[in-house]
N, C-alpha and C positions, 0 to 999 in steps of 0.2 A: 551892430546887432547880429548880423550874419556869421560874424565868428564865431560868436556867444554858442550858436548853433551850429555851426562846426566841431565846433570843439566840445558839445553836450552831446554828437553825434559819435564822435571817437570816441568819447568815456562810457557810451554806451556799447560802443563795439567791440569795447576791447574788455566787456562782460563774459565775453564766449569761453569758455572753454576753453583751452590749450590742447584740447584733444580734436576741435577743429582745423584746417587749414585757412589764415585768416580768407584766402583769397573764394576760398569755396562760400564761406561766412555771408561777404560779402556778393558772391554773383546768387548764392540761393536770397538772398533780400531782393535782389534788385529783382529777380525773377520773381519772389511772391509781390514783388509790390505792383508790378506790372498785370501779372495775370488780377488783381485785387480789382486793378482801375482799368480793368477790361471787363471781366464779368460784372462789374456794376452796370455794365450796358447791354451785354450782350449774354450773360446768364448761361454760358456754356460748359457743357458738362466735362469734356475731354482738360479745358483749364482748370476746373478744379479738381480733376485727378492729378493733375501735373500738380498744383499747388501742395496737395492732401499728401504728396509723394516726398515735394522738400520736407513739410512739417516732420514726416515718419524721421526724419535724420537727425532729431534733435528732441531733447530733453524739454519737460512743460516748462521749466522754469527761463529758458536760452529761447522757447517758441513764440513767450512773452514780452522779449527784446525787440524784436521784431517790428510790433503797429510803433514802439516807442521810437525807432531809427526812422518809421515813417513819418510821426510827426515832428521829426527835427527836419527832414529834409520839406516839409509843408511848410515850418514856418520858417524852418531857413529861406524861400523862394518868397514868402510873403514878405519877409521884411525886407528882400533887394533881393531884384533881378540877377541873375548870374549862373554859372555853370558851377552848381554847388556841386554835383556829382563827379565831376572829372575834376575837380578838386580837391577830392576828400579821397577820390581813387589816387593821386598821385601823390597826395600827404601819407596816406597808408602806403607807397613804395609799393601797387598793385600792378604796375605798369609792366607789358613785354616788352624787352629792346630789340627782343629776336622779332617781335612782327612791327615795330615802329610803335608801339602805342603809346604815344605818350602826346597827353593832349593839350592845346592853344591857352597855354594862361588866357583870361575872362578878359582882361581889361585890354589885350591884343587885340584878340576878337572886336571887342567893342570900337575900339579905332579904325577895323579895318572893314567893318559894318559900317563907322559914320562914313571913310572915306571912298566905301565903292556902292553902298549902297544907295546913299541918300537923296544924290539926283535919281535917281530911278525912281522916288516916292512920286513926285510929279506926275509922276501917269494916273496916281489915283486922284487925281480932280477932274478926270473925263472918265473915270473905269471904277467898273466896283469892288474889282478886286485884283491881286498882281499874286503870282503862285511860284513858287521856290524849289528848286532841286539841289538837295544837301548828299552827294554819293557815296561819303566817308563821312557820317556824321558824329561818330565817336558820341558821347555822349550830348551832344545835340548844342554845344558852346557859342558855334556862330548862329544855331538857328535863331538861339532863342536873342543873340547882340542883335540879329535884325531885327525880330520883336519891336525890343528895347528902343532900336530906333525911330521905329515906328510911332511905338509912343510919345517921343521925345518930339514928334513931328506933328501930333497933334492926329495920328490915325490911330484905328482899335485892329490887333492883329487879330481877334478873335472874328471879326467877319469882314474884315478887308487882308485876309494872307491866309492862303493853302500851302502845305509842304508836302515834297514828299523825301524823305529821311530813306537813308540806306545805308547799312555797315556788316562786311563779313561777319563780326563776329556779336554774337546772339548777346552776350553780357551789355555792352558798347550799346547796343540798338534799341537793348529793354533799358538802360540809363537815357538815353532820348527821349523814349517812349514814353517814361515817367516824367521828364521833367517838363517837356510840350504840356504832358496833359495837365499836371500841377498848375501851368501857368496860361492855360486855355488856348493854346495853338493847335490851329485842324489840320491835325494831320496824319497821313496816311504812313508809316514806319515799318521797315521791308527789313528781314534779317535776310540777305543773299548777296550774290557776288555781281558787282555793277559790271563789273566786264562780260562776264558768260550770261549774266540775267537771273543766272538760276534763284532760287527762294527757299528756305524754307518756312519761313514766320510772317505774316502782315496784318498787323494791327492799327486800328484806328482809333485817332485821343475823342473822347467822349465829347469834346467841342464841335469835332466834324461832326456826329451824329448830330449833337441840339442844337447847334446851326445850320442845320438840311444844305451839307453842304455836296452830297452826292446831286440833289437836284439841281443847284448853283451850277457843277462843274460839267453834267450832263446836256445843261442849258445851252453854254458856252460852248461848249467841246463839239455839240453832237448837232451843229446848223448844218443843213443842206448849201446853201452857199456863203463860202468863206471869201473874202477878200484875199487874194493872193499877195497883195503886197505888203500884209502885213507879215512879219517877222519877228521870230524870238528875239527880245533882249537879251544876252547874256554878261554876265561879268564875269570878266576872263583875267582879272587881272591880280585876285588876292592870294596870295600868298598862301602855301598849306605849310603847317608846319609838323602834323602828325601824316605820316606814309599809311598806306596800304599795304600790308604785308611788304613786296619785295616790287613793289610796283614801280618800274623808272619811274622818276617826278615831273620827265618831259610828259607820259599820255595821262597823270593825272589833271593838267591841263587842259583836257582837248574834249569840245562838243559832244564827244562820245557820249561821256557822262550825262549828259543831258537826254533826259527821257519822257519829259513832260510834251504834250500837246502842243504843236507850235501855235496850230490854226485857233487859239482862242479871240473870236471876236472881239471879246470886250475886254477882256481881262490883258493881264500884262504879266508876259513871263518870263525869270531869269534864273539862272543859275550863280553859284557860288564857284563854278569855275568856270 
């Protein structure tokens, strides 16, 4: 069934005009779809000058395409989990090889999800929740295989799993962005560079908001006395297969990346490197 919607999504895209550039096509949707399922919460004026900005680029009949590629990708995610976006970016041949983008086929992902992540669910039968650092999330593939795992496990990610999601480039982080939120994972999604820190975008999926999950993590994060011997969990062991720009793959590896709270009480937290 997922195909089915795959491939109603490319028949849809490829509506455009020839006088667009597909790739442009492509990142002005993901951006309108983003900024859409951000102001449904947050009602901000500056997002929908930006939104009102792509529309001006395009003709009314090509502006109407648009909610229609949104609802293939709503129920492409409803009929099965999976990284429908970095799959439809790499069937369209949207990918850069000059900065590495090219993203974790789904069903990798999902194997390397069952076998680093699964003993770590464990923690959630003493803790109420376990919180995730993805620093190259490209379009968000392993967050969401851990999701999946989750569920598979018999937990709800929507109020037992926090992310936080990071990718240099702005297209990659709003394809995250969108597909967390589609599939109800709270999480907080940073468009900047994990090495220098720098930012310029951070949005949060509408699940964080209706699960009060700023109060959750304030709860846990912000105790006067922490137990010192607890310790991040991390997993250090999966495999990346899309680069960072020009990034040796030796310090994609390394704790750096990890920018979450270690001193969470209750909670239990790892990374994906």
């Amino acid at each position: 069934m997922i195909n089915n919607h795959k491939a109603e999504f490319n028949k849809i895209f490829n509506q455009f005009s020839h006088r667009h550039n597909r790739y442009d096509v492509f990142r002005d949707f993901i951006m309108m779809a983003g900024f859409s399922i951000q102001n449904s919460v947050l009602k901000c004026e500056s997002i929908e000058a930006e939104y009102m900005d792509i529309v001006k680029r395009y003709k009314k009949e090509e502006v109407n395409l648009f909610p229609k590629l949104l609802a293939e990708l709503t129920l492409g995610l409803e009929a099965e989990m999976g990284d429908f976006l970095g799959d439809i970016f790499m069937s369209l041949d949207l990918g850069e090889s000059r900065m590495g983008q090219f993203f974790t086929p789904y069903h990798l992902a999902k194997l390397m999800s069952d076998l680093c992540v699964g003993d770590k669910l464990s923690a959630l039968s003493g803790k109420p929740f376990i919180t995730l650092s993805e620093p190259a999330c490209g379009a968000g593939g392993m967050i969401v295989a851990v999701a999946q795992s989750m569920l598979e496990a018999g937990f709800n990610p929507s109020e037992q799993l926090w992310v936080e999601a990071r990718d240099l480039d702005p297209v990659a982080a709003m394809m995250c962005y969108c597909q967390l939120s589609l599939l109800g994972v709270p999480a907080r999604v940073i468009t900047g560079n994990t090495l220098t820190l720098e930012q310029s975008r951070v949005f949060y999926t509408p699940t964080h908001y209706l699960n009060n999950w700023s109060y959750k993590l304030n709860k846990y994060w912000n105790k006067d006395v922490v137990e010192q011997k607890e310790e991040e969990i991390v997993i250090n062991t999966i495999p990346k297969i899309r680069s960072i720009d020009t990034i040796p793959a030796q310090e994609v590896f390394t704790k750096t990346f990890v920018h979450l709270e270690s001193n969470v009480e209750k909670g239990e937290n790892f990374s994906l490197f």
